[in-house]
C-alpha positions, 0 to 999 in steps of 0.5 A: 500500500502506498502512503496515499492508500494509508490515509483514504483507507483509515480515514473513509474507516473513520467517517464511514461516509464518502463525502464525510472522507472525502472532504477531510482529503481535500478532494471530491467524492467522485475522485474519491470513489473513482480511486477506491473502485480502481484499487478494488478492481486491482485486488480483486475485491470490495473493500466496502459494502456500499448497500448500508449507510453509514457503509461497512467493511467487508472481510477484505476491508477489515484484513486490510484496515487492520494492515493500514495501521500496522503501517501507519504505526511502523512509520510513527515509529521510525519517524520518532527513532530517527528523531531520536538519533538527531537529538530532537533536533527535528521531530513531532509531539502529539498531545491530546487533552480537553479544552480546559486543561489545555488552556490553563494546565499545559501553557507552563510546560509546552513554552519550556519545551518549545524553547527547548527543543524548538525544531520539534512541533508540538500538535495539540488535539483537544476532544471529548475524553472518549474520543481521545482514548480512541486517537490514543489506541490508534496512535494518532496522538502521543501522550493524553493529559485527563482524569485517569479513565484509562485501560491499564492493559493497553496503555501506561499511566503515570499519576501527575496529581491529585484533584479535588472538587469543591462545593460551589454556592453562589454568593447571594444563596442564603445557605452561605450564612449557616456555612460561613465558618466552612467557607473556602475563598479562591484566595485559601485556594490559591495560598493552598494555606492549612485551612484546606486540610482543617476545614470541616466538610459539607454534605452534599445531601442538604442542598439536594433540591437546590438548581444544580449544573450537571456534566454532560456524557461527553465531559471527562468530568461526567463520571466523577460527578456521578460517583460524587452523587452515588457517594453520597446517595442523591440525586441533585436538582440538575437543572442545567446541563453542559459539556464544558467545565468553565461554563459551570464555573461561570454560571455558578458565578453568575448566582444561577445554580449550584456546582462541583467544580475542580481546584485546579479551575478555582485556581485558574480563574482567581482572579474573576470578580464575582467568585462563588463560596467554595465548600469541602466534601466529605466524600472520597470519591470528591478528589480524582487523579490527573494522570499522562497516559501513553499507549503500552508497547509503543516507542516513547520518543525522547520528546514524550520522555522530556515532556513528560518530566517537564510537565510533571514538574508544571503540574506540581507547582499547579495541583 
């Protein structure tokens, strides 16, 4: 197969749709169509059972996807062992993320290694947490920084730190006058100072009937909410829904609903003039780990190796 033939199958694999393809190839669905029914011709056989939309593979397409990979990982793999012996002179990092820890968790360690390394390029992919398993497994990404909700069978994982969701209550709601002495500021947040390990928790079940935000399924932070709930056996008043963890913080600060929003988003938006009250959990499943995830049996590049330990020593400063 040529480097072509590589990328049109894995990406018509992917879109299951001519027009879908053909339109991420830069290149029209007849053209598309045309070269694939020459190479069908070629081999012998359909590769693509047409009677079905989306279409699927036929037992030939399958043998022959499953060799498109192989190859595109064979390449990866030489690509970034030449690298290597170049002493990261040249050579790409693939990092995928959600949108939120791309912009305020990763700034740190990818200015300190682009200044490093300046002939490596760095790519970042941000996506929903099942997509970027999926581009992990596939190789289309090197290294992936998210809640741990990864496979330790199929990928290597290293914890980076610890994460802990807060209580978020608009500042006018009046249950602020009972819980005043539990009250945690952005500025104990950001101090990190004792008060976060004296303070005495609050239970989720008290404000069970107020407005709530809830996560979407498409949120690495879905899960983790749900346990928190399940914990602490209720099920909160969710009267909003989003797929994004800065729109909760932002409509929690706004006095619209309650929220469980993560320290390291409190941290981020400090400075913000409305701050909500933040409040301790008396639940274990409240403090998560943020973890780098690399998929197991690949070659780790000397670029992911020096990423990684730069972007430990960025997350300890950060957690």
């Amino acid at each position: 197969m040529t480097p072509q033939q590589i990328e049109y199958l894995l990406v018509l694999e992917e879109e299951r749709k001519f027009s879908k393809a053909a339109e991420r190839l830069y290149i029209s669905q007849p053209a598309l169509s045309q070269r694939i029914q020459k190479w069908e011709k070629q081999i012998g056989m359909s590769l693509f059972d047409r009677s079905t939309s989306p279409f699927t593979l036929t037992p030939a397409g399958k043998l022959y996807i499953e060799a498109a990979r192989n190859a595109r990982e064979k390449q990866t793999d030489l690509d970034k062992k030449i690298a290597d012996l170049d002493k990261m002179v040249i050579g790409k990092l693939r990092i995928g993320t959600s949108a939120f820890r791309a912009s305020c968790m990763l700034p740190n360690s990818i200015r300190t290694f682009a200044e490093r390394y300046p002939g490596v390029q760095i790519e970042i992919c941000t996506d929903k947490i099942e997509a970027l398993r999926t581009k992990l497994k596939e190789r289309q990404i090197d290294v992936c920084i998210e809640l741990d909700s990864f496979d330790p069978e199929t990928c290597d994982i290293e914890e980076l730190g610890k994460e802990f969701n807060y209580l978020a209550i608009p500042k006018e709601h009046p249950i602020n006058d009972k819980w005043k002495d539990k009250c945690l500021t952005t500025d104990d947040m950001i101090r990190c100072n004792d008060k976060l390990d004296s303070v005495e928790t609050v239970d989720l079940a008290e404000v069970v009937n107020e407005d709530f935000v809830y996560m979407s399924t498409d949120s690495s932070f879905y899960k983790p909410y749900l346990h928190m709930c399940l914990e602490a056996g209720v099920v909160p008043k969710m009267v909003l829904e989003t797929e994004q963890i800065e729109t909760a913080f932002h409509w929690a600060n706004s006095n619209m609903v309650l929220a469980l929003l993560p320290d390291t988003l409190i941290r981020w938006f400090g400075g913000y003039i409305q701050n909500a009250c933040y409040y301790k959990l008396n639940l274990p499943s409240s403090n998560q780990r943020v973890v780098v995830a690399t998929k197991k049996g690949s070659y780790v590049s000397k670029a992911v190796r020096e990423y990684k330990e730069l972007l430990k020593d960025s997350f300890s400063k950060i957690i």
